[in-house]
N, C-alpha and C positions, 0 to 999 in steps of 0.2 A: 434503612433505605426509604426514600421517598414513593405513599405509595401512585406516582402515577405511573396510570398504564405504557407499555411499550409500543410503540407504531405495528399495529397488525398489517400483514400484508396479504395479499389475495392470489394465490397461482392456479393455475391449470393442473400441476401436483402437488399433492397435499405431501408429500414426502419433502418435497423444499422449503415448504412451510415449517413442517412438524423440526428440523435441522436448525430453521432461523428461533423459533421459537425457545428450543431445548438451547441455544449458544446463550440467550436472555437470560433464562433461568439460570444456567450455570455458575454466569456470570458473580452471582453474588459470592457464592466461596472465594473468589478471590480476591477482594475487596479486603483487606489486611491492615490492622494496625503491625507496622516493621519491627515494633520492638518486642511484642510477643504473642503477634500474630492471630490474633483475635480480629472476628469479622465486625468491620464498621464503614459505614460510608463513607467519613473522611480519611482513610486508609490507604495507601497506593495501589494499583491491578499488580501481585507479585503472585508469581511462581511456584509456592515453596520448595526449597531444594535444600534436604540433609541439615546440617549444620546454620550454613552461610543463607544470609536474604538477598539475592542478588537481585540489582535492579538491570535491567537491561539498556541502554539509550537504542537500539535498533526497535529493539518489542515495544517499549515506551513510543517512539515516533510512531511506530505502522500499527498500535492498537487504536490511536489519536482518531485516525482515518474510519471506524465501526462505531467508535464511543460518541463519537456527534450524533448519533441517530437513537440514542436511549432516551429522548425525550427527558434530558437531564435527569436522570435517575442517577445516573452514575458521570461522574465529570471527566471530561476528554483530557482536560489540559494539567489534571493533580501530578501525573508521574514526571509529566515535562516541568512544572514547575520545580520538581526537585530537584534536577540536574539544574538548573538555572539560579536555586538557592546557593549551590555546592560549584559555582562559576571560582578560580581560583584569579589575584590578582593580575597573572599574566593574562588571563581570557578563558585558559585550558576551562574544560566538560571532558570528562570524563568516558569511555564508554559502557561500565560499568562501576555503579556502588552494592558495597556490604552494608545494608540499611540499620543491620543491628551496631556500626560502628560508625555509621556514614563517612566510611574511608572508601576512596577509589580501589577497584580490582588494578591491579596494573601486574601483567607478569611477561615471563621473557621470551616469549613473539609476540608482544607488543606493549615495551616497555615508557611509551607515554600514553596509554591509555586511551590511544586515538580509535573513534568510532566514524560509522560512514554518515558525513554533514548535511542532514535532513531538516534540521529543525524548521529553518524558514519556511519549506513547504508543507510542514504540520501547521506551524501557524498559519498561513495562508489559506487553508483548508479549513479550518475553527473559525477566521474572519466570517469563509461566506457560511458557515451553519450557524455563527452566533451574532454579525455585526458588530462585535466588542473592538472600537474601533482604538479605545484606552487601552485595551490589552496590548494591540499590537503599538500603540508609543512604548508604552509598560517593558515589552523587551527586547525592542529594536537596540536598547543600547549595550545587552547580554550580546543578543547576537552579532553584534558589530564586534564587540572583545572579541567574541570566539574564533571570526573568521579571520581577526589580524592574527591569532596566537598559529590559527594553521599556517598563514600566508609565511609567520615569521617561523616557523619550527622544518615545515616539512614541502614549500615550495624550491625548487631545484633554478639551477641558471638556466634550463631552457623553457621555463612556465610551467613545466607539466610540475605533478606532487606524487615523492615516493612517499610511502608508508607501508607498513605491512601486512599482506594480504590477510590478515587475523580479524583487521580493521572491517572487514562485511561481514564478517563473521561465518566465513567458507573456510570452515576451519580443518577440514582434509581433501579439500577441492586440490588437482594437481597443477598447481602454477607454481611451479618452483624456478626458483631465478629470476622471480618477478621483482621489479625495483617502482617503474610506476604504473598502479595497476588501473587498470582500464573502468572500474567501478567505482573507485575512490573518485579519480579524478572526475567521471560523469556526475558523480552523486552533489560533487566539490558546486560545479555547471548549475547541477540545477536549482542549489542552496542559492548561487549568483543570483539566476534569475528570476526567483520570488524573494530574494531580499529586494529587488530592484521595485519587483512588484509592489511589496510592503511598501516601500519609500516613494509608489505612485501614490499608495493608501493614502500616507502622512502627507500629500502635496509637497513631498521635500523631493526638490530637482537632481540637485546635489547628490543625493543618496542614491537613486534611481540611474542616474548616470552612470556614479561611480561601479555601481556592482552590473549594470548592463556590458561594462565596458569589461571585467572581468568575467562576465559569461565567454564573450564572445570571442575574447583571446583563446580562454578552454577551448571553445568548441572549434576553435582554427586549429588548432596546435591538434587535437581529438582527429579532425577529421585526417590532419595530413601527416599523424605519424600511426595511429593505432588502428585505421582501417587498410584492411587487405581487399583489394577488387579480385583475386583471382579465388579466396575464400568467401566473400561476400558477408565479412564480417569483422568486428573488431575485438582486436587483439590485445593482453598484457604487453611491456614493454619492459625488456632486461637492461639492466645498467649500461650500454652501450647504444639503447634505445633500438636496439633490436625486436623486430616482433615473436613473442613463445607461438609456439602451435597450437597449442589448446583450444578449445571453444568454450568458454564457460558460459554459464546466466551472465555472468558478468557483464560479457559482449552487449547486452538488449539493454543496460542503462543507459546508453545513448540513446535511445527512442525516446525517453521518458524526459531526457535533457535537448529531444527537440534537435541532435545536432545532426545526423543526417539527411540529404538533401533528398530530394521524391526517388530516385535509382538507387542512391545506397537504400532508403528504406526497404522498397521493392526486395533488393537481393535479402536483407538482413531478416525480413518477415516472413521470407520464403522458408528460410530454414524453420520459424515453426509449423511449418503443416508439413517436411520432407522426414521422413520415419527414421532415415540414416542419420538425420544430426538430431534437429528437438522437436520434431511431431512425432513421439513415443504415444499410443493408447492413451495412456495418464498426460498432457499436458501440463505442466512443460518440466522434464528433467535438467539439473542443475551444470549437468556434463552432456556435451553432444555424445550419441550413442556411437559414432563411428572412431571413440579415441579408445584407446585398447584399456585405456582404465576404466571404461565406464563400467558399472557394475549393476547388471537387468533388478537386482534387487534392491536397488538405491543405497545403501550404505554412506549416510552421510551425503556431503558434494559429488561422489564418485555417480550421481546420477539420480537422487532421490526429488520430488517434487515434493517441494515446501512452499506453502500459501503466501507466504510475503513476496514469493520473488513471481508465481504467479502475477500476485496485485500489481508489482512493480510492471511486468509485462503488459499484461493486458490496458493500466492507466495508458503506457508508452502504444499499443495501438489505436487508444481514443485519440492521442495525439496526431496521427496521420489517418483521421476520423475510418479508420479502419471498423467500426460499428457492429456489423455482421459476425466479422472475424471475432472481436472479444467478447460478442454474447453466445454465438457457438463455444468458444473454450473456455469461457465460464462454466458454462450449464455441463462439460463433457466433465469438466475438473470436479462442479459440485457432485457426479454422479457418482465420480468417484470415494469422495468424502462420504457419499449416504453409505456404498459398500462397505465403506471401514468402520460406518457407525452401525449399520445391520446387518453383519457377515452373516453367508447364507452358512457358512460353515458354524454351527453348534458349539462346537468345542474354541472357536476363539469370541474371544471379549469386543463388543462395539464397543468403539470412542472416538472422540476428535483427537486426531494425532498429532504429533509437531510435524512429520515429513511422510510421505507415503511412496510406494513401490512406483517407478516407470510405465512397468507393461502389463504391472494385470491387476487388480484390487488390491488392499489391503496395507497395512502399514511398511515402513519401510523397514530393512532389516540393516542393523549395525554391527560390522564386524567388533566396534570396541564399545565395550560395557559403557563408559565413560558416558556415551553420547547417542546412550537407548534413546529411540523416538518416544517424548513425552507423551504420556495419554490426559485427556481430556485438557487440550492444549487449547483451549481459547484465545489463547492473547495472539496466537498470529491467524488461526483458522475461523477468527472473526471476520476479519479481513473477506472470506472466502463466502461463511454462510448470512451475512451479515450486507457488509456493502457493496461485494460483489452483486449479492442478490439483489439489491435495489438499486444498484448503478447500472448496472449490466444487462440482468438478467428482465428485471422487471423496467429499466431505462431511466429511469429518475435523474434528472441533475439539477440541484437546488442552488441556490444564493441568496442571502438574507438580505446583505446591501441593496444586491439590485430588484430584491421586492421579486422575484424572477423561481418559475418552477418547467425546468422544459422535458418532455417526457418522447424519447426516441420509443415507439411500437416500431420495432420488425416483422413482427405478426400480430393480429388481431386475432388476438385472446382473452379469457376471464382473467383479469390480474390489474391489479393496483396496490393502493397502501392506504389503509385509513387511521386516523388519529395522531396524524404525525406533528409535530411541536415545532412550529416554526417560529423558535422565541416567544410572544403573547397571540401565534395565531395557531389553532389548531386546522390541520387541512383533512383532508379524504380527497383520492378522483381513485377511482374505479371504473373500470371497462368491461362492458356486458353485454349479452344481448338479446335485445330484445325484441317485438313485434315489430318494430318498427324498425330493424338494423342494429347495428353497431352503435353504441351509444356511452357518450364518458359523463359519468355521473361526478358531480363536483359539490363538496360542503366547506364554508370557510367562515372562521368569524371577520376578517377583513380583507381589504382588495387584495390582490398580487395579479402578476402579469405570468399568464401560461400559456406556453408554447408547444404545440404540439404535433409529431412529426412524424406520420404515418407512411411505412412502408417506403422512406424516402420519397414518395409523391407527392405526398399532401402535405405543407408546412404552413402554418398558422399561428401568431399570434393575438392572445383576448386577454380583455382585461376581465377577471374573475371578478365578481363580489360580494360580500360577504352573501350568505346565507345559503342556500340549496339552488343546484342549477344542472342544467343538463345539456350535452350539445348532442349531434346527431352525426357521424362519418360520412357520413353522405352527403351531408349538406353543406360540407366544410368546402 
């Protein structure tokens, strides 16, 4: 490993700290050569599991979203490149490889190997941490295959896309009789519009057009067959294009695809903070609690809260600058994660888990062996102690492109980030205070433009410069 430091970060609890810190360190274990699994830096982030080296495409996208912030220690984009090596002449990516064969998993609930279509939006997300503006020419034309092989495989006469609910990998969530599921197709949306984005990147008009114009079909088609006003939420659709009853996570990928207008959102957000559907204690369960299959001990989909879909949430409330709301169920969710890493209880073991329980601390429980909640499950609970904590929690939002660092305070407290790797600039701003007030302490070896947005009253932006600087809250 390379040895630069990792971005420290500063809270008012040292236990979110002590959580962000231990996910860093962790981190290295899993860093694997595929073929016999010896630790090395050019290695993929794998899992190990039994026999098989399974690579995941869902894990691989949403670890993408934590690994920007290792101050390249470890590279965002190794696992995705390898689905992108393993691109098949039709266009097909796989949703999972056996790395010690690099053959696709493909089995039967879900016999072409379809996974939910993110990638654009991982790249998009590595654009602004890294400005690699050659990357994104480098695999706009992977992802352009990819997205005709869905259009040609699995898009139906009325626009919408079946495939099988396996394909999010809610793999005993209860949507049976689902034909086009209401996740896929959001996921499909919101791949539309950051390729479109990407193709604003490239100045290709063309390109930007063409996938704008496919967002916006999804998200018509999205809004007037899969939302229910009398549920306040959207629904699976069975081959007759009937709405299921069910609520799943599923429902909340249209926030994050933007396609709800301000009153569907309202109703849709509502259900997380109401106890009967998804404001459970633990935010947020995978299953509304009022469907008779929810299960108070998570058991899989049947109700368990898993950090991905978390992340997925909470991004889709930045999106209707819902701000308060997603740094509240961060911070409720990371408390929960501390519990599972230092249960008050003796006799069980702390770790970071792949899913955890609804209504009260602790891991979740699986009725089948098969699909026991991983321990010391990094690759999606980074997601959680990671960028959450510096998205969310501490408010950070970076872009490299636009030279740009903007930092949402809802409360003025001790906390910042220092040492952070912004390609050739290292930064620090820290918030403290001092004799003289509230005060953001700032170190930078070159300019950038910071924006800073205090308790939503105070909104400012300065151009920083390089070297040590200080501004004062008060005087803003």
């Amino acid at each position: 490993m390379n040895k630069r430091d990792f971005p420290k970060i500063h809270f008012y609890d040292q236990d979110f700290v002590d959580i962000y810190d231990k996910t860093w360190a962790w981190l290295q274990e899993f860093w694997l050569d595929p073929k016999n699994l010896e630790q090395t830096a050019d290695g993929l982030f794998l899992y190990p599991q039994n026999d098989a080296q399974i690579l995941d495409q869902f894990e691989s996208i949403f670890s993408s979203f934590f690994l920007v912030y290792s101050n390249r220690n470890y590279p965002a984009n190794q696992n995705l490149d390898y689905f992108y090596a393993r691109q098949e002449p039709n266009g097909a990516i796989h949703w999972r490889y056996d790395t010690k064969t690099d053959k696709p998993v493909l089995t039967d609930d879900n016999p072409d190997g379809v996974g939910l279509p993110l990638f654009a939006w991982a790249e998009f997300n590595l654009f602004h941490k890294s400005a690699n503006k050659r990357r994104v020419k480098e695999v706009m034309p992977v992802l352009q295959k990819y997205m005709t092989w869905l259009d040609e495989n699995f898009k139906q006469e009325n626009g919408l896309y079946s495939v099988p609910v396996t394909a999010s990998t809610m793999y005993n969530a209860p949507r049976e009789g689902t034909f086009y599921p209401v996740d896929f197709n959001s996921a499909l949306a919101i791949n539309a519009l950051y390729m479109s984005a990407l193709g604003d990147i490239l100045n290709d008009k063309d390109l930007s057009f063409q996938y704008k114009r496919m967002y916006f079909s999804l998200k018509t088609r999205i809004n007037s067959r899969m939302w229910n006003a009398d549920t306040g939420f959207y629904h699976d659709l069975d081959k007759n294009e009937e709405q299921l009853p069910q609520k799943t996570a599923a429902g909340f990928w249209p926030l994050m695809a933007e396609i709800p207008n301000e009153d569907k959102a309202d109703a849709l957000v509502s259900h997380l903070s109401n106890p009967e559907t998804f404001g459970t204690d633990h935010p947020f369960p995978t299953l509304s609690a009022d469907d008779p299959h929810f299960d108070p001990t998570g058991n899989g989909f049947c109700g368990s809260v898993y950090p991905a879909f978390n992340f997925m949430i909470i991004k889709g409330l930045e999106k209707y600058q819902r701000y308060d709301m997603a740094r509240e169920c961060a911070i409720r969710h990371l408390y929960y994660l501390l519990d599972g890493m230092f249960p008050g209880d003796s006799k069980q073991k702390g770790d970071l888990w792949e899913c955890y329980q609804p209504t009260k601390e602790g891991k979740s429980v699986s009725k089948d062996e098969a699909h026991e909640p991983r321990s010391h499950y990094v690759h999606t609970a980074g997601l959680s102690t990671i960028a959450l904590m510096l998205e969310n929690v501490i408010g950070l939002s970076i872009s490299l492109p636009r030279k740009t660092v903007d930092w949402i305070i809802p409360n003025l407290e001790v906390m910042g980030i220092e040492n952070l790797s912004l390609k050739r600039n290292m930064i620090t701003i820290l918030s403290n205070k001092s004799i003289r007030g509230w005060e953001i302490q700032m170190e930078s070896e070159k300019l950038y433009y910071f924006t800073i947005n205090i308790l939503g009253q105070k909104k400012k932006t300065l151009p920083i410069p390089s070297g040590k600087c200080s501004m004062l809250i008060d005087k803003l």
